[in-house]
C-alpha positions in Angstrom: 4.2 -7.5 -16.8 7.7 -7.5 -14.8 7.3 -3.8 -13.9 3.9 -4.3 -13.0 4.9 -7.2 -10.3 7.7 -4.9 -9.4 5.2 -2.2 -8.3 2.8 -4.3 -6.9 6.2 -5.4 -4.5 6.9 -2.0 -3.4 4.8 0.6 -4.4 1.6 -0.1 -1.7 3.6 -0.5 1.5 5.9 2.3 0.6 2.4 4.1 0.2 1.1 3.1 3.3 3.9 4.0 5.0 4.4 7.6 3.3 0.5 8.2 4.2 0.4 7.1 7.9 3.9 9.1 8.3 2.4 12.7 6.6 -1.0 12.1 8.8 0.5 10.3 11.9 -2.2 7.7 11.8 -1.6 4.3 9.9 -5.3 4.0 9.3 -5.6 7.1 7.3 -2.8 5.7 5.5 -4.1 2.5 5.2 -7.3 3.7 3.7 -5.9 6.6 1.3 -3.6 3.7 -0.2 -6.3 1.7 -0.7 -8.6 4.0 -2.4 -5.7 4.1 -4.8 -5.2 0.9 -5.5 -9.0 0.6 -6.0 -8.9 4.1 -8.3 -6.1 2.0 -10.6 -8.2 -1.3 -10.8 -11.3 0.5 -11.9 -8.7 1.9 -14.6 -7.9 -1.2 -15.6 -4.4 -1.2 -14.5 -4.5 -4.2 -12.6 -5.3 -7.4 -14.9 -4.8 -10.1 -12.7 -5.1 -11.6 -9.7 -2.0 -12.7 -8.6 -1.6 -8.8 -8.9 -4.0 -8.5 -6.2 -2.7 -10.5 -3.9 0.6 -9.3 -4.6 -0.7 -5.3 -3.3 -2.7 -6.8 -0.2 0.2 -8.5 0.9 2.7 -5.2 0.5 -0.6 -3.0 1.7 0.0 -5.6 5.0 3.7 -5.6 5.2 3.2 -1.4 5.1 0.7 -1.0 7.6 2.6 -3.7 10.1 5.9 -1.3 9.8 4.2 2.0 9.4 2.8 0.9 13.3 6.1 0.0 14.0 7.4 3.3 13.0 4.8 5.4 14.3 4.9 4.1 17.8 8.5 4.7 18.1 7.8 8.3 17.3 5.6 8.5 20.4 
C-alpha cells in the first residue's frame, strides 16, 4: 500500500507536467493524465479513496507548475 501512496505523490503531476511539456498545452496534459488515472481505476488499481484524493491533489500541483513552466517558455 506504501508504494501505491508513493505513486499516487508523484506519479500524476510528473505526468501532467511530461504531457503539457511534449504538447505545449497543459490542458492536453491535463486531460491525457487523467484518462490515465481513470484507465487504472477501471482496472482496479486504485482501492481507496484517500488514493483519490491523493492523485487529484498531485494532478493540481502538476498542472499549477506545468503553467508555470510553459509560460516561461514563451
Amino acid at each position: 500500500m506504501f508504494d501505491k501512496v508513493i505513486s499516487a505523490i508523484f506519479l500524476p503531476g510528473l505526468l501532467v507536467i511530461l504531457f503539457s511539456r511534449v504538447t505545449y498545452n497543459r490542458i492536453i496534459g491535463l486531460i491525457l493524465t487523467v484518462a490515465l488515472i481513470a484507465a487504472s481505476a477501471y482496472k482496479g488499481y486504485t482501492h481507496t479513496f484517500p488514493l483519490i484524493v491523493i492523485d487529484a491533489a498531485s494532478l493540481t500541483l502538476g498542472f499549477y507548475y506545468a503553467e508555470k513552466i510553459l509560460k516561461k517558455d514563451v
